[in-house]
C-alpha positions as CSV (number, residue, x, y, z in Angstrom):
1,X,134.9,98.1,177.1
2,X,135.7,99.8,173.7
3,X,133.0,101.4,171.5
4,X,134.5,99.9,168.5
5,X,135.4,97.0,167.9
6,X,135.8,96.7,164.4
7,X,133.7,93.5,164.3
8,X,131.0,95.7,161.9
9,X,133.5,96.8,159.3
10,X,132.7,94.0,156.1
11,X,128.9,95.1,157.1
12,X,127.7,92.1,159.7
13,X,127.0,92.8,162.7
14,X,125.9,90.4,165.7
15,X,122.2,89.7,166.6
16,X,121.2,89.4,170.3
17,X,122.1,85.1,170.5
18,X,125.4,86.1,168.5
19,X,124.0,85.1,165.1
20,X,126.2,87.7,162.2
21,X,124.0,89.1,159.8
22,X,124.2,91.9,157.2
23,X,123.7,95.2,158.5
24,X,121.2,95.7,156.0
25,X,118.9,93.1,157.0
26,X,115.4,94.0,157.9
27,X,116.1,93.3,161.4
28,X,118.8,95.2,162.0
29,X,116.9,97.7,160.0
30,X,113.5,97.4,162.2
31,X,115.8,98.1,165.3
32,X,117.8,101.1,163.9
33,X,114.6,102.8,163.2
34,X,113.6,102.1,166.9
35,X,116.9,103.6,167.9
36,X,116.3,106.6,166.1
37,X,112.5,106.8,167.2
38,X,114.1,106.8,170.6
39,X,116.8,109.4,169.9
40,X,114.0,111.8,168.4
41,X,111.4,111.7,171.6
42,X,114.9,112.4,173.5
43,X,115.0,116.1,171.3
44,X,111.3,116.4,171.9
45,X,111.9,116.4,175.5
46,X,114.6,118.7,175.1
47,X,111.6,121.1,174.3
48,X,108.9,119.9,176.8
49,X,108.7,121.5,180.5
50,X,105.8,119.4,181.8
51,X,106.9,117.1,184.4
52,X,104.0,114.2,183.6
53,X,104.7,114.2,180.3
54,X,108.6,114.3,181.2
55,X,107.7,111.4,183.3
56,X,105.6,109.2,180.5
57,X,108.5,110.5,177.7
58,X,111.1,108.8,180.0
59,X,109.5,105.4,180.2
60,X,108.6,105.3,176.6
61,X,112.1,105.4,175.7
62,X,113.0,102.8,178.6
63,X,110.0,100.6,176.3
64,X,112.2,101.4,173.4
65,X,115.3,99.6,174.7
66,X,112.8,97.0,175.3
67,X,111.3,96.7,172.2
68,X,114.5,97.3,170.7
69,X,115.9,94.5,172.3
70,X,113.6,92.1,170.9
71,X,113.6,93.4,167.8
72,X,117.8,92.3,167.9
73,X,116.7,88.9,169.0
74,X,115.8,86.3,166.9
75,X,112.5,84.3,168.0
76,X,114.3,80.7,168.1
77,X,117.2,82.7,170.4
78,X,114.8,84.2,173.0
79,X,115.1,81.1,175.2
80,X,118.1,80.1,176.7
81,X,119.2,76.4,176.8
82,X,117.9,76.6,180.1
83,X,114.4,77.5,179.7
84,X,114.7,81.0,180.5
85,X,114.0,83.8,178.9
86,X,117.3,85.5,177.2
87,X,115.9,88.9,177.4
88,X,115.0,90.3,181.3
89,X,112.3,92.6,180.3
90,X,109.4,92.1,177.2
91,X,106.8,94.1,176.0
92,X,103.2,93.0,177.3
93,X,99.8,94.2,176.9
94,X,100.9,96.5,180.3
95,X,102.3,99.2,178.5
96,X,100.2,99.1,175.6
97,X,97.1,99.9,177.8
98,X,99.5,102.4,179.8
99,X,99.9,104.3,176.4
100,X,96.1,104.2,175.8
101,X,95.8,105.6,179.2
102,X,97.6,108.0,178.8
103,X,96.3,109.2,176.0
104,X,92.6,108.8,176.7
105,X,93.7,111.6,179.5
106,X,94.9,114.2,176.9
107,X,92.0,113.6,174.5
108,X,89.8,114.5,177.6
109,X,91.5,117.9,177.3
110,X,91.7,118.5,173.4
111,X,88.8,120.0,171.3
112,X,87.5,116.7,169.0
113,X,89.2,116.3,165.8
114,X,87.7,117.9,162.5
115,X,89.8,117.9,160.1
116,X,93.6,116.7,159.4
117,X,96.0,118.3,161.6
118,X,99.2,119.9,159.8
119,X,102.7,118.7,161.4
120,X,103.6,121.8,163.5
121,X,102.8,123.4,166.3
122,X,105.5,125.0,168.0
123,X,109.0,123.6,168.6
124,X,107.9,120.4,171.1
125,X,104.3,119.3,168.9
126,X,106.8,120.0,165.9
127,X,109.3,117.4,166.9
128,X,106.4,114.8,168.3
129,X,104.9,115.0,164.9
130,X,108.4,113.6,163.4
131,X,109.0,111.2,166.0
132,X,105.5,109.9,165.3
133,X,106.3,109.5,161.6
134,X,109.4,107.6,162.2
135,X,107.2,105.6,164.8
136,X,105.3,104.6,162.0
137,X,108.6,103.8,159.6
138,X,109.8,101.3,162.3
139,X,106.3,100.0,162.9
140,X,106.6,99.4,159.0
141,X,110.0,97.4,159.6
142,X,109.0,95.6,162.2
143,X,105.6,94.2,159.6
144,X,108.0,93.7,157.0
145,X,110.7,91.7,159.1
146,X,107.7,89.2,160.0
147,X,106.9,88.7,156.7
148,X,110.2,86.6,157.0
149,X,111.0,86.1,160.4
150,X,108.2,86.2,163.5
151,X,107.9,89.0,165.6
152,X,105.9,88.8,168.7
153,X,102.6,90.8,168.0
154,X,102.9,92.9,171.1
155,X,105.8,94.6,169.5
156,X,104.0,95.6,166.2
157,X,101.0,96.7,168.9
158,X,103.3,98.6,171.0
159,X,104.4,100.7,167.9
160,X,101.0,101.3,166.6
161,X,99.7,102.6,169.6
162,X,102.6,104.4,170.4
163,X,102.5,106.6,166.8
164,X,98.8,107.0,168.0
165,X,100.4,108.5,171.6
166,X,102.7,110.8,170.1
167,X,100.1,112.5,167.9
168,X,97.6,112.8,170.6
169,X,100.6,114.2,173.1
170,X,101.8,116.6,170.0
171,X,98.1,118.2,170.0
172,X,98.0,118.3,174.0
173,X,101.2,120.4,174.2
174,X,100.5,122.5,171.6
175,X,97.4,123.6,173.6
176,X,99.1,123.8,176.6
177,X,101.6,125.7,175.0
178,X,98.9,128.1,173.3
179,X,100.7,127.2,170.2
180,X,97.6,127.2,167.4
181,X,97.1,123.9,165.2
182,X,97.0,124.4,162.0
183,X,94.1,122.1,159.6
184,X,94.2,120.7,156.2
185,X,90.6,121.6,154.8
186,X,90.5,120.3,151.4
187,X,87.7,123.5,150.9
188,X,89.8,126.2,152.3
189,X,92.5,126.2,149.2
């Protein structure tokens, strides 16, 4: 198999299904901002030593392809003729309680929050704190694509928790990296 195949060169490309649509659709928008969520948590791990994390960081981006998948799919195309789904895996409330989990754990070991925390860090929180913002940009897409075409809620759910994860896991490795966090205190100008 060839990794081009000129198919995209007018600006279509296929859905999941086969249906062509612009490249610029908020679909295929919503799913390139997953793709480059995903690629971003790959560079934070680049940074991260801790095994469990290293662990959860691995099946969060496995979740992305999920996700991701979906979000390529159109609703009336997830069923085959045949009654089954199109797509082997979905997003359920399972891994959305796995991320809450997971970060219920760290907050157990983080000092309560006071005060906004600055993006930073050290070279792991720092990149967490960007792949948490562009969590939030494809969370965006994904609301904006259902304005105009449904999205399973579990999708928007996953994303909204997940920006939530990646905050709580950038302040966890900064402390265990005895990296300081640095606070915006509207008083201390």
């Amino acid at each position: 198999m060839k990794i081009y195949t000129k198919t995209g060169d007018k600006g279509q490309t296929a859905l999941y299904g086969g249906t062509r649509v612009s490249k610029a659709s908020a679909r295929v928008d919503s799913y390139g901002n997953i793709d480059e969520l995903n690629s971003f948590i790959g560079i934070s791990k680049s940074h991260i030593e801790n095994e469990d994390v290293l662990k959860q960081l691995k099946k969060i981006q496995f979740d992305l392809f999920t996700v991701g998948s979906e979000a390529a799919t159109p609703v009336d195309k997830l069923m085959l003729a045949n009654g089954k789904s199109r797509l082997p895996l979905i997003i359920s409330d399972t891994e959305i309680e796995e991320l809450e989990q997971w970060m219920d754990s760290f907050e157990d070991k983080l000092e309560p929050l006071q005060y906004f925390i600055l993006p930073g860090g050290g070279k792991p929180a720092t990149f967490l704190h960007a792949a948490r913002t562009i969590c939030r940009r494809a969370e965006r897409s994904l609301v904006f694509l259902n304005e105009s075409e449904e999205v399973r809620p579990e999708l928007i759910k996953y994303l909204n928790r997940l920006s939530d994860y990646l905050f709580v896991l950038a302040r966890y490795i900064s402390k265990i990296n005895n990296e300081p966090e640095e606070y915006w205190n509207p008083n201390e100008r």
